[in-house]
C-alpha positions, 0 to 999 in steps of 0.5 A: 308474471315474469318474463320467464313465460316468454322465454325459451330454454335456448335463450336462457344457455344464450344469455349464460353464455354472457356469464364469465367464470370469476377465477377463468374469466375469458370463458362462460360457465357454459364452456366451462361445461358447470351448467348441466341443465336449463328448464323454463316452465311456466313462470319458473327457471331451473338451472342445474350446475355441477361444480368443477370441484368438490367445495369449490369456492367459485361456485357461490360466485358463480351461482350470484352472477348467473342470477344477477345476469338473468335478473337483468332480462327480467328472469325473476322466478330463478331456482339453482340447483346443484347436481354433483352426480355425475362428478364434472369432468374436462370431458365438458369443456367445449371446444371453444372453452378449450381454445379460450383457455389456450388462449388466455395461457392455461394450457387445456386438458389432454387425456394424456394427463398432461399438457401437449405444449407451450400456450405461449411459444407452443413448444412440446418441451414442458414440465411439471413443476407442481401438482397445485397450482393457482386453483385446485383445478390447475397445475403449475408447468413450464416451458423449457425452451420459452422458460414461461411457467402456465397454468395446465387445467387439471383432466379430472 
């Protein structure tokens, strides 16, 4: 018998929340919107994840530390599932997710298509330098007045 029995689904997203994105880690695969659903039946969880990008190599990483996290509590019965319909979308992100990215200098996706400012000075005079940046999911921008270049996290 596992822990799992006596679990609930809420603690499971809990501790995910615990699970740090490999490439973003200043933010949980939970804000990053990839976990799409948790189960706990009987003795069993099931977690789905959606990767951000088609082939993402993050994904393996990320499927490893959320086991290696829920072993940890004694979650032993674990199967992930990966579900890629419907796509992941920045519409996922939660807001807190957003805010850690701003924080940590990736500006956070606009519906715009683009960054509204600066993480770093918060100027509106931004540019975009290149379509591809440090992951497929970010472009590389700068600043104007601060000069800075940043991560733009990509609205898909």
């Amino acid at each position: 018998m596992t822990i799992a029995n006596s679990i609930s689904e809420e603690q499971v997203w809990d501790w995910l929340e615990g699970v740090p994105d490999p490439e973003i880690p200043v933010i949980s695969v939970v804000d990053l919107g990839v976990i799409r659903a948790v189960s706990v039946d009987s003795d069993a969880v099931e977690i789905k994840i959606t990767p951000t990008y088609s082939g993402c190599p993050a994904m393996s990483i990320i499927s490893l530390d959320i086991q290696a996290a829920l072993a940890k509590v004694g979650v032993t019965n674990l199967t992930l599932k990966t579900q890629i319909s419907p796509p992941w979308t920045t519409d996922w992100l939660s807001e807190k997710g957003k805010a850690q990215l701003k924080e940590y200098g990736i500006a956070p996706p606009q519906p715009s298509g683009g960054p509204e400012s600066c993480p770093h000075c918060e100027s509106r005079h931004v540019e975009k330098v290149s379509q591809f940046g440090s992951t497929p999911c970010k472009a590389l921008w700068r600043c104007s007045d601060c000069l800075e270049p940043f991560d733009y996290f990509k609205c898909i």
